[in-house]
C-alpha positions as CSV (number, residue, x, y, z in Angstrom):
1,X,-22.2,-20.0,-15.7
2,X,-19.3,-20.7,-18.3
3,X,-16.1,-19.2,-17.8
4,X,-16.3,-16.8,-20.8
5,X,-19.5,-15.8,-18.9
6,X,-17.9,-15.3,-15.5
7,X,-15.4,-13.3,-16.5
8,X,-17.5,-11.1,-18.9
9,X,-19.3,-10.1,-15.3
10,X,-16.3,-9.3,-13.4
11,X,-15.2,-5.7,-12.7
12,X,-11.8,-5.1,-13.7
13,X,-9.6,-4.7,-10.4
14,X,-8.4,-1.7,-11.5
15,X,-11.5,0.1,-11.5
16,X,-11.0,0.0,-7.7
17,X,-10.1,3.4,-6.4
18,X,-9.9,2.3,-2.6
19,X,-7.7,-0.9,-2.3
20,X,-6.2,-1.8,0.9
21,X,-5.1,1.3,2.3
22,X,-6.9,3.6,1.0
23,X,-5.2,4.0,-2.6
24,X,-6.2,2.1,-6.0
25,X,-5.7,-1.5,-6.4
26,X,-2.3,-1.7,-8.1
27,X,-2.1,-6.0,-6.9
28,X,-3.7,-8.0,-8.9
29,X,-3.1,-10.6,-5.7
30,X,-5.3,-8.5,-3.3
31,X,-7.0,-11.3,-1.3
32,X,-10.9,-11.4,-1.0
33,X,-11.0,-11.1,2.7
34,X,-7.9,-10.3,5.3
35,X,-7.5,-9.6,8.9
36,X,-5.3,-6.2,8.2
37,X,-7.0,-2.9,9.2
38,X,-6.0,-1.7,5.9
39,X,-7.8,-4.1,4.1
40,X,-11.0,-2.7,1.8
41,X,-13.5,-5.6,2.2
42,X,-16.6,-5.3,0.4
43,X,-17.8,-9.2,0.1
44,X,-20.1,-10.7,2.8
45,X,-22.2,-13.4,2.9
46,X,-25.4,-11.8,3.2
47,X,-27.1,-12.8,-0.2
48,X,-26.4,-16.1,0.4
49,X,-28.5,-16.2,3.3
50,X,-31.8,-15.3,0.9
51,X,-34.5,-13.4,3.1
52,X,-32.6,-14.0,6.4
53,X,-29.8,-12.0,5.4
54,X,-31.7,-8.6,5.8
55,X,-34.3,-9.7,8.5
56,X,-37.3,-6.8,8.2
57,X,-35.1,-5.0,5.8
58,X,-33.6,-3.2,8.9
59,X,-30.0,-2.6,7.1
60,X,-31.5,-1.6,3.7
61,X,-33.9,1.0,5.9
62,X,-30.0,1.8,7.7
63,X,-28.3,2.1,4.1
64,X,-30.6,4.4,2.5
65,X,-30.3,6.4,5.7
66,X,-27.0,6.8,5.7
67,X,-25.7,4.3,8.4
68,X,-23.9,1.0,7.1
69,X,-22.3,-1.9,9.8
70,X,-20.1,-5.2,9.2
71,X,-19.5,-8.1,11.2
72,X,-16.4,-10.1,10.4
73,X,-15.7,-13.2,12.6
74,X,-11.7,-14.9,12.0
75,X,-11.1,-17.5,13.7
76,X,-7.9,-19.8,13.5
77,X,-5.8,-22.7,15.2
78,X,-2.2,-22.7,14.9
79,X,0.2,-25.7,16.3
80,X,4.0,-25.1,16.7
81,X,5.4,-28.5,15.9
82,X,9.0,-28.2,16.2
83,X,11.2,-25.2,18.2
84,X,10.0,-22.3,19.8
85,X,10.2,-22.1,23.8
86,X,7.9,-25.2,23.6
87,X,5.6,-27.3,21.2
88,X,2.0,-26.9,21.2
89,X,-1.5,-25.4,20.2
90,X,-3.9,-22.7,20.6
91,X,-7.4,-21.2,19.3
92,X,-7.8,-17.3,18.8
93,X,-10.4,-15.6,17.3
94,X,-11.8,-12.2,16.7
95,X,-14.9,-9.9,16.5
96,X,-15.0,-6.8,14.1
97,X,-18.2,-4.6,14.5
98,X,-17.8,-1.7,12.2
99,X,-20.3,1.2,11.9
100,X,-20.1,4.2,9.7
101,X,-22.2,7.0,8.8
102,X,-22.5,8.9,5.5
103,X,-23.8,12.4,7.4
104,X,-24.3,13.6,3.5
105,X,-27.4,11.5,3.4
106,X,-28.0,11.7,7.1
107,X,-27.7,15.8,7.4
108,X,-26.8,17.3,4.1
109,X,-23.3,17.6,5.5
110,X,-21.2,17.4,2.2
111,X,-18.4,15.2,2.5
112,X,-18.5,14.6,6.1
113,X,-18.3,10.8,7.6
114,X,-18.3,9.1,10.8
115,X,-16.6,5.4,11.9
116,X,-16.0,3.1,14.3
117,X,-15.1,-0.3,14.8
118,X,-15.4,-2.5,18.3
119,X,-13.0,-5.7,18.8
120,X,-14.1,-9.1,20.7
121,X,-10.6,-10.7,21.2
122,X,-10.5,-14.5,22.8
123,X,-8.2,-16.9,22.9
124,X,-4.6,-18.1,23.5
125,X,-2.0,-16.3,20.9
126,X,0.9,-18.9,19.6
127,X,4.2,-16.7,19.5
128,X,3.4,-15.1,23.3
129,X,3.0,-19.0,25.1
130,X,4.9,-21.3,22.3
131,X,7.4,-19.5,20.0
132,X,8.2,-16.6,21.8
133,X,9.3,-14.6,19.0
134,X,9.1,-10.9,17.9
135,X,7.4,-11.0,14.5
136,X,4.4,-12.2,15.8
137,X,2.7,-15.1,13.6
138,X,-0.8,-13.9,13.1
139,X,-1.7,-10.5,12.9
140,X,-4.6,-11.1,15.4
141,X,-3.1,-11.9,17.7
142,X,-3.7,-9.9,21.0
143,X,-4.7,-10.5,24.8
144,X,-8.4,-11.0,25.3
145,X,-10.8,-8.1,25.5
146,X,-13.0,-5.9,24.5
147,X,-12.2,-2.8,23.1
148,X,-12.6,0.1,21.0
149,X,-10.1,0.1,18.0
150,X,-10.8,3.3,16.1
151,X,-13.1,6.0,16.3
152,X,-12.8,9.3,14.0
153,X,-14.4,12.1,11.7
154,X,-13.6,13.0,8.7
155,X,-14.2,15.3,6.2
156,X,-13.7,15.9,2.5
157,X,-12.4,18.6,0.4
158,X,-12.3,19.9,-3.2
159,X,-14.4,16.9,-4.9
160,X,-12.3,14.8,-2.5
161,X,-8.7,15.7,-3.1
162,X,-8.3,16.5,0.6
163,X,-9.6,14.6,3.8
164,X,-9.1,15.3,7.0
165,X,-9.5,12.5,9.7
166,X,-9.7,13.1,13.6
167,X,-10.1,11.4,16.2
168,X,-9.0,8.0,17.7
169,X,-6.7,6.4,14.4
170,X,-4.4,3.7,14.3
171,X,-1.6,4.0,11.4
172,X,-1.6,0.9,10.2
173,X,-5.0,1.2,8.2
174,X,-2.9,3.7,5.8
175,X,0.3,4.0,6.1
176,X,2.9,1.5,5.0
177,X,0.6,-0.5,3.3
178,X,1.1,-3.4,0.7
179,X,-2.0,-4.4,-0.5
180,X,-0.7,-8.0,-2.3
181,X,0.7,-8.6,2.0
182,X,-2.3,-8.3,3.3
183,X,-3.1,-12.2,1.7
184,X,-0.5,-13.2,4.8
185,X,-1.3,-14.0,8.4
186,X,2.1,-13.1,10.2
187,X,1.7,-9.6,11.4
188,X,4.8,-8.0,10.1
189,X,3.4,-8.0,6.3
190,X,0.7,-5.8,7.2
191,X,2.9,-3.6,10.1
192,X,6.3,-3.9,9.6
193,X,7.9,-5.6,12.5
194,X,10.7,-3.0,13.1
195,X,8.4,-0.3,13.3
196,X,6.2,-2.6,16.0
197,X,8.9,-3.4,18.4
198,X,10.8,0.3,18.2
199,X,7.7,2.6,19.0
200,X,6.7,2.8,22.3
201,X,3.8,0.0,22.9
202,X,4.3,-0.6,19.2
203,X,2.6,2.6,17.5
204,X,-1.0,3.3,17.0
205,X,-1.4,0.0,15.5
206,X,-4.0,-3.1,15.9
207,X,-5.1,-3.8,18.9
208,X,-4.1,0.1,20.1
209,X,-4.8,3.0,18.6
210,X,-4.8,6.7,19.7
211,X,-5.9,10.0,19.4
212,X,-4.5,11.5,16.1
213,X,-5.1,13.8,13.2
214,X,-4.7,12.6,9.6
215,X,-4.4,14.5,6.4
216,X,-4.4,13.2,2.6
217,X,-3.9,14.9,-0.5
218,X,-4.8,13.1,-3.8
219,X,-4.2,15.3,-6.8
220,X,-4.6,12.6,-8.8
221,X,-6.0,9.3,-9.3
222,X,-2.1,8.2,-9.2
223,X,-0.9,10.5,-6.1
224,X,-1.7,10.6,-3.1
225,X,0.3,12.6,-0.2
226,X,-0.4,11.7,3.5
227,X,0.7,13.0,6.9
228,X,-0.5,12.0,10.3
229,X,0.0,13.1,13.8
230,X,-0.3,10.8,17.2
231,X,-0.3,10.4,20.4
232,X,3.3,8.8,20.5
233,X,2.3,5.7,22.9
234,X,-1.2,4.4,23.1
235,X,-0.7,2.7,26.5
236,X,1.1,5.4,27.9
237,X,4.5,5.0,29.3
238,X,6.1,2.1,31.4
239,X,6.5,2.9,35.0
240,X,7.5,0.8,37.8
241,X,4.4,1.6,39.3
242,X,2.4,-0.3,36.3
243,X,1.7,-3.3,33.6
244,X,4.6,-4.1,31.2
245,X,2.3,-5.1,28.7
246,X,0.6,-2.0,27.0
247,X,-2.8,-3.6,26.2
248,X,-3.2,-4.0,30.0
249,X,-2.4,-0.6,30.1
250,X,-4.9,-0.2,28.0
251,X,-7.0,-2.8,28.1
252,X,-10.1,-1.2,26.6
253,X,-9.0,1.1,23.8
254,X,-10.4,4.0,26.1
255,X,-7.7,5.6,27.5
256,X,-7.8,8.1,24.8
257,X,-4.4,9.7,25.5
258,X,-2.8,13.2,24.4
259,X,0.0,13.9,26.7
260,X,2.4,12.1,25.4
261,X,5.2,13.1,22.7
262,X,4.0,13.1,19.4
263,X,4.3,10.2,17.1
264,X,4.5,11.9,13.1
265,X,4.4,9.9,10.0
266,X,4.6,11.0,6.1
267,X,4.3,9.0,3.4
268,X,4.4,9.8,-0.7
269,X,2.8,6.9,-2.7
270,X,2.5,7.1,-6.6
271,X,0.2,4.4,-8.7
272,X,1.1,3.7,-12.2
273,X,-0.6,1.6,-15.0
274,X,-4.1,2.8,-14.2
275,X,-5.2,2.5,-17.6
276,X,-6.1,-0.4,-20.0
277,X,-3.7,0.9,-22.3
278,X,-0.9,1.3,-20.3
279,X,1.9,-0.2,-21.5
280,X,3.0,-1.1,-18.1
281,X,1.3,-3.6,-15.1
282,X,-0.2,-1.2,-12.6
283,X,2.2,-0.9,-9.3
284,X,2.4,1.1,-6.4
285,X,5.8,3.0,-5.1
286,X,5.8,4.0,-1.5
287,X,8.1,6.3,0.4
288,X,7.8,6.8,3.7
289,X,9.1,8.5,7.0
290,X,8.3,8.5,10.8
291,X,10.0,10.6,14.1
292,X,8.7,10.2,17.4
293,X,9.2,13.2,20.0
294,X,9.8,11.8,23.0
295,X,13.3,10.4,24.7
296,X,14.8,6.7,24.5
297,X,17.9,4.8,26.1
298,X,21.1,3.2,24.7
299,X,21.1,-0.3,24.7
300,X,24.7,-0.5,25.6
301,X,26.3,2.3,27.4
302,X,25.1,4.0,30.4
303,X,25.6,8.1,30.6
304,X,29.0,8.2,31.8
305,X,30.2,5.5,28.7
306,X,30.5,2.3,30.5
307,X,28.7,-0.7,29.0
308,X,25.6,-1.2,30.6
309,X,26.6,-4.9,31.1
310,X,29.3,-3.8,33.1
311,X,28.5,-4.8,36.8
312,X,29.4,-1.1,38.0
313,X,27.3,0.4,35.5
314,X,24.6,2.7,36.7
315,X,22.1,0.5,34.4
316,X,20.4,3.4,33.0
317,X,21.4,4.1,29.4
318,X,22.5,6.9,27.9
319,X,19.5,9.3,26.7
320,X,18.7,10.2,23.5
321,X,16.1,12.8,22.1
322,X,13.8,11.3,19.4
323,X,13.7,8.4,17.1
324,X,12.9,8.0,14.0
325,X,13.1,5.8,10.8
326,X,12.4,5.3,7.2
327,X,10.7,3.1,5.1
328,X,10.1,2.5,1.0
329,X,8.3,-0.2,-0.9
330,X,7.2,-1.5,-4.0
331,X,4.1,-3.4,-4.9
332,X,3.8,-4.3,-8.6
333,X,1.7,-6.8,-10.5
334,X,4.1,-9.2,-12.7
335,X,1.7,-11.1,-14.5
336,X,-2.1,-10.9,-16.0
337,X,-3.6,-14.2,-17.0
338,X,-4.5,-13.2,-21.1
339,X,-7.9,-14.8,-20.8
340,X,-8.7,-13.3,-17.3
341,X,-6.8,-10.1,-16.7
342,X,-8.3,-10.1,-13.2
343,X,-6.2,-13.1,-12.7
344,X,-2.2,-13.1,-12.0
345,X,0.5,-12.8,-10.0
346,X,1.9,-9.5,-7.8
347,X,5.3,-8.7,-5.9
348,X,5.7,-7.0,-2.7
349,X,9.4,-5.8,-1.3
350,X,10.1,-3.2,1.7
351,X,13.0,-2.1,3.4
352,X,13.2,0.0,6.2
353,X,15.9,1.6,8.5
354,X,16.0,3.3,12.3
355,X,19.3,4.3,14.3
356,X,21.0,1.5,15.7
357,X,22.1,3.2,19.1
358,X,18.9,3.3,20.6
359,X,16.8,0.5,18.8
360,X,16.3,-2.9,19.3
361,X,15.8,-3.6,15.7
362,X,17.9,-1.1,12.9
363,X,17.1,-3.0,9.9
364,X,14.0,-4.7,8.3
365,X,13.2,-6.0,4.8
366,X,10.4,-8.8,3.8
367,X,9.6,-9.2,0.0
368,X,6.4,-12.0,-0.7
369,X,4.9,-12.6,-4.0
370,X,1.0,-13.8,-4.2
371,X,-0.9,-15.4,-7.1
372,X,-4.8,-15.1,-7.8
373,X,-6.3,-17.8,-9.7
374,X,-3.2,-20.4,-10.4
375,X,-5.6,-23.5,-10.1
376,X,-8.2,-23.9,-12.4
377,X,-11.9,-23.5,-11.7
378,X,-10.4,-21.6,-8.0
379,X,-10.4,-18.1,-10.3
380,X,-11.2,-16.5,-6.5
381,X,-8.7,-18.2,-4.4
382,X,-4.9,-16.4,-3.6
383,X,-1.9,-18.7,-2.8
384,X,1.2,-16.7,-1.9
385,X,5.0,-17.0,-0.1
386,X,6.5,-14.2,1.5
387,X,9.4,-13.8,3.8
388,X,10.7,-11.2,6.3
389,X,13.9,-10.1,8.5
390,X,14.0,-8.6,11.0
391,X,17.9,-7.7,12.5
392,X,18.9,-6.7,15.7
393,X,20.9,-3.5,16.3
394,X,24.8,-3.4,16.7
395,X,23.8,-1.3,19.7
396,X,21.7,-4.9,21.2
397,X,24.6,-6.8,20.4
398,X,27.5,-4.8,21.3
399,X,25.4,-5.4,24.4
400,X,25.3,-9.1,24.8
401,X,28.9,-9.4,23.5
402,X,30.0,-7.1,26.5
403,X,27.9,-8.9,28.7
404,X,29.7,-12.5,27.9
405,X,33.5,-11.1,27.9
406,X,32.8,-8.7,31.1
407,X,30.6,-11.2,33.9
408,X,32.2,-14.6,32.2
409,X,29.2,-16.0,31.6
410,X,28.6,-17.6,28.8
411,X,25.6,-16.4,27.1
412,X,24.1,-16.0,23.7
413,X,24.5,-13.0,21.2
414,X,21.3,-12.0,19.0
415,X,21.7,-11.3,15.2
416,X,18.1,-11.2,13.4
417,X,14.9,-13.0,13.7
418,X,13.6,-14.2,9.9
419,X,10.3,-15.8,9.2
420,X,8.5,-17.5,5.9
421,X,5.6,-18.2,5.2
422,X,3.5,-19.9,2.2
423,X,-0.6,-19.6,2.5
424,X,-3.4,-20.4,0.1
425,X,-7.5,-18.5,0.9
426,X,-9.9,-20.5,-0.6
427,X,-13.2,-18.6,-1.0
428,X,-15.7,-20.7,-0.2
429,X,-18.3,-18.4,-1.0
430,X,-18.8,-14.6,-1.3
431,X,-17.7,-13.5,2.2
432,X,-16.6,-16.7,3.2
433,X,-12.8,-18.5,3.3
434,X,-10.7,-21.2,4.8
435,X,-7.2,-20.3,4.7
436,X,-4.1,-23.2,5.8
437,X,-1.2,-21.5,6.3
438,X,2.9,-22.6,7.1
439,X,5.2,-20.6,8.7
440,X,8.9,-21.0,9.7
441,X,10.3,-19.0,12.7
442,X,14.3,-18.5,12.2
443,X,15.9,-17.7,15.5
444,X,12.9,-16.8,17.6
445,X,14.1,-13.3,19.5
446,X,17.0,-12.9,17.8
447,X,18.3,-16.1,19.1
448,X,17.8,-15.6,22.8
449,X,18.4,-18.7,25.7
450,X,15.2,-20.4,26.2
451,X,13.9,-19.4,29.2
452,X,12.5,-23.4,29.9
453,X,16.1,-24.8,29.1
454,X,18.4,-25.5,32.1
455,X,21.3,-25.4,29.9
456,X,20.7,-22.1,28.7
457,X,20.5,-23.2,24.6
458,X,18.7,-21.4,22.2
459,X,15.4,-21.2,21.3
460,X,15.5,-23.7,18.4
461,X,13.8,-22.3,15.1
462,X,9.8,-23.3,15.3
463,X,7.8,-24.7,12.3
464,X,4.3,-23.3,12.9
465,X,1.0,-24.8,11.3
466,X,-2.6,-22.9,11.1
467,X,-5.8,-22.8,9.6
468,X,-7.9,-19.2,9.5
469,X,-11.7,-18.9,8.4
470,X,-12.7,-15.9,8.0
471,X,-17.2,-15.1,7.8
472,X,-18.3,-11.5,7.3
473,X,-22.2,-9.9,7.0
C-alpha cells in the first residue's frame, strides 16, 4: 500500500470519543498500546492469526451476544547499571483478562454494562530490590499474585450524558489522566507520584482498587464533570498486628472494604479543537481536587510540640483531621504533520499540591512531550521524553534536620526525588510492540543513606535500562 493510500484509510484521531481516560483524544501522541488502566486499547493481534484467531467463532458467537474479553500480556526486563541501593536486573510481567458485558444486547437493559478485569503478576520489580526509590520505574510493577483489579456496573443516562459506575473502581482509570503520558513506563505519568505515596496504601490505584461509586457528566462532546467516592485505603489500615505492605494486605484484590474513611475526588476537564476547522490543535485542560476523611500524623512534632526526633519525644505525631490536595494539567497537541494529520507531536504538564505538615511529599510537577511518526515509514511508532519531581515536605525535612542537630549524628536531609525518562514503542504489528526505554533516577528517596553502605552515604542516583513488549487478543 502507498503512503497516499495508507493515510486515505486512517481514521482521523479525533474522531475518537473515548481516549485514555475516558474523554476524546486531544494527543495526537497517544501510544498504540500502554500498561495504564486508563488507556483505551482497541488493537490486538487477532487478524493476524487468520482462522486461529477466532477458533470455532466462539468470540464472534460472544460479541454478537453481548460479551467481549481481552488478553494483554507485558512483559519487560529492566537493568540498573549505575546508583540505586545496588546494581542489577530483573524480569516482571503481567496478565490482563478483561471481560465486559453489553446487558443492552444481552437483556434489553438500555444503557446498562458490566466489567471486570483479573491480573497475573510475576516477577522481581527494579525500584523495590535495586533502586529503592519512590517514583517507581514501571507502572507494573507490583508483588506477585493473582488478583482481582476492578469489578463494577454501570449505567447510562440521557443518550449518555450521565453514567453511573459502582462497584470495585480504582481512580486511576479516569481521573488525572494524560493521555500523551500514558506512551511512558515510570508509574508516576500515569498516577502521579505524590498522590501515590500520600494516600493511605497509595489510593484506589493499580494493583488495589476498592469499593467506590463514580459519577460523570458530559454535557458536551468538550465537557465532561466527574466525581467519585472510595473506600479511603484499599488494604485497610497499618496495625502492629499486620503486613506493612498493603498488597499483602490485600493480596487478592478481595478484601472489598467499606469501613474505612472516605477517599473523594472531583475533577473538571474541558476538550478544545474538536473540529477540522478549528483554528486551534485539540488539547485537554484538567482541574482537579481530592480530600480523604480519615486522620494523619505530623512528620515532625509530637502532640505536646516537641520534635519527634527529639529523644524524649513521645514519637507519636501530632494528629490531624483529613488530607487533601490539588491537581491541574494540560495536555495539548503542538504539531500535526501537513501530509498526515494523524501524525505529530503532543505536550503534557501537571502540577499538583497537598499540605506539607502532614505529607511526605507537598509538591509534584512532571511535564513530557511525545512524537507519533518522526521516522519515516514508522507512521505507527511513538518516541517521547518526559520528566517528573517529586519534593519532599518541609514538615519531612524539618524532621531530619532536627534529628542531625538534636542526637549528633550525622545523617542525611531529603529534598526531592526527580526522574527522566526518553522511550520509543515500535509497533510491530497490530496489537503488537517492543518498547526500549531509559530512565534516570535523581536522589532515589529523597536522598536517603543507603541502607547497604556502612558509611552511611547516599543512595547515588541510578541510570536504569528496559525493554517492554507488549501482545494483546
Amino acid at each position: 500500500m502507498s503512503e497516499a493510500a495508507r493515510i486515505a484509510t486512517e481514521t482521523p484521531f479525533l474522531r475518537n470519543l473515548r481516549g485514555a481516560g475516558g474523554d476524546p483524544q486531544t494527543s495526537v501522541a497517544q501510544p498504540d498500546t500502554s500498561a495504564r488502566p486508563s488507556a483505551n486499547i482497541t488493537t490486538s493481534i487477532q487478524d493476524l492469526l487468520g482462522p486461529y484467531g477466532d477458533p470455532g467463532g466462539v468470540r464472534s458467537f460472544l460479541l454478537d451476544k453481548g460479551i467481549s474479553y481481552s488478553l494483554t500480556y507485558i512483559g519487560e526486563s529492566f537493568g540498573n547499571v549505575s546508583g540505586g541501593s545496588r546494581r542489577g536486573g530483573i524480569y516482571e510481567g503481567r496478565l490482563d483478562v478483561q471481560f465486559d458485558a453489553d446487558l443492552d444486547k444481552m437483556l434489553g437493559w438500555q444503557g446498562a454494562s458490566v466489567h471486570t478485569n483479573l491480573y497475573q503478576i510475576h516477577g522481581t520489580g527494579i525500584s523495590r530490590y535495586f533502586v529503592n526509590n519512590f517514583i517507581t520505574v514501571s507502572a507494573i510493577e507490583a508483588l506477585p499474585s493473582l488478583r482481582v483489579y476492578e469489578l463494577w456496573f454501570e449505567q447510562r443516562l440521557f443518550d449518555n450524558q450521565l453514567s453511573i459506575r459502582f462497584g470495585q473502581l480504582a481512580s486511576d482509570t479516569e481521573f488525572a489522566v494524560s493521555q500523551t503520558g500514558t506512551l511512558f513506563i515510570n508509574s508516576t505519568f500515569g498516577w502521579p507520584n505524590i498522590m501515590a505515596v500520600i494516600i493511605p496504601s497509595g489510593g484506589p490505584i493499580y494493583p488495589l482498587a476498592t469499593p467506590g461509586v463514580r459519577a460523570k457528566y458530559v454535557p458536551n462532546k468538550n465537557l465532561s464533570l466527574q466525581v467519585g467516592v472510595f473506600n479511603g485505603d484499599p488494604a485497610g489500615a497499618l496495625r502492629i498486628d499486620n503486613d506493612p505492605d498493603p498488597q499483602r494486605r490485600n493480596r487478592t484484590g478481595t478484601n472489598f472494604r467499606t469501613n474505612d474513611p472516605a477517599l473523594v475526588i472531583a475533577e473538571a476537564a474541558y476538550a478544545y479543537g474538536l473540529e477540522a476547522d478549528d483554528n486551534i490543535e485539540p488539547g485537554t485542560v484538567t482541574l482537579g481536587g481530592w480530600y480523604h476523611f480519615g486522620r494523619f500524623n505530623s512528620l515532625s512534632y509530637d502532640q505536646s510540640g516537641r520534635s519527634l526526633a527529639d529523644p524524649v519525644s513521645t514519637g507519636i505525631g501530632r494528629r490531624f483531621r483529613g488530607d487533601s490536595g490539588i491537581y491541574g494539567m494540560i495536555d495539548q497537541t503542538i504539531y500535526r504533520e501537513p501530509d498526515d494529520p494523524n501524525d505529530g507531536a503532543s505536550v503534557f504538564v501537571r502540577l499538583s499540591s497537598s499540605p506539607s505538615d502532614r505529607n511526605l511529599l507537598d509538591f509534584y510537577f512532571d511535564a513530557g512531550i511525545g512524537y507519533k511518526g518522526l521516522l519515516p515509514g514508522r507512521s505507527d511508532d511513538t518516541v517521547g521524553v518526559a520528566f517528573a519531581l517529586s519534593q519532599i515536605s518541609d514538615s519531612a525535612g524539618q524532621f531530619d534536620t532536627d534529628a542531625i542537630f538534636l542526637t549528633g549524628v550525622p545523617g542525611t536531609r531529603r529534598s526531592s526525588e526527580a526522574v527522566l525518562e526518553a522511550t520509543y514503542q515500535a509497533v510491530l504489528a497490530p496489537g503488537l510492540t517492543l518498547q526500549p526505554d531509559f530512565q534516570y533516577v535523581f536522589r532515589p528517596s529523597g536522598g536517603i543513606a543507603n541502607p547497604r553502605d556502612p558509611n552511611g552515604g547516599r543512595i547515588k542516583n541510578a541510570a536504569v535500562f528496559g525493554l517492554r513488549a507488549t501482545i494483546r487478543y
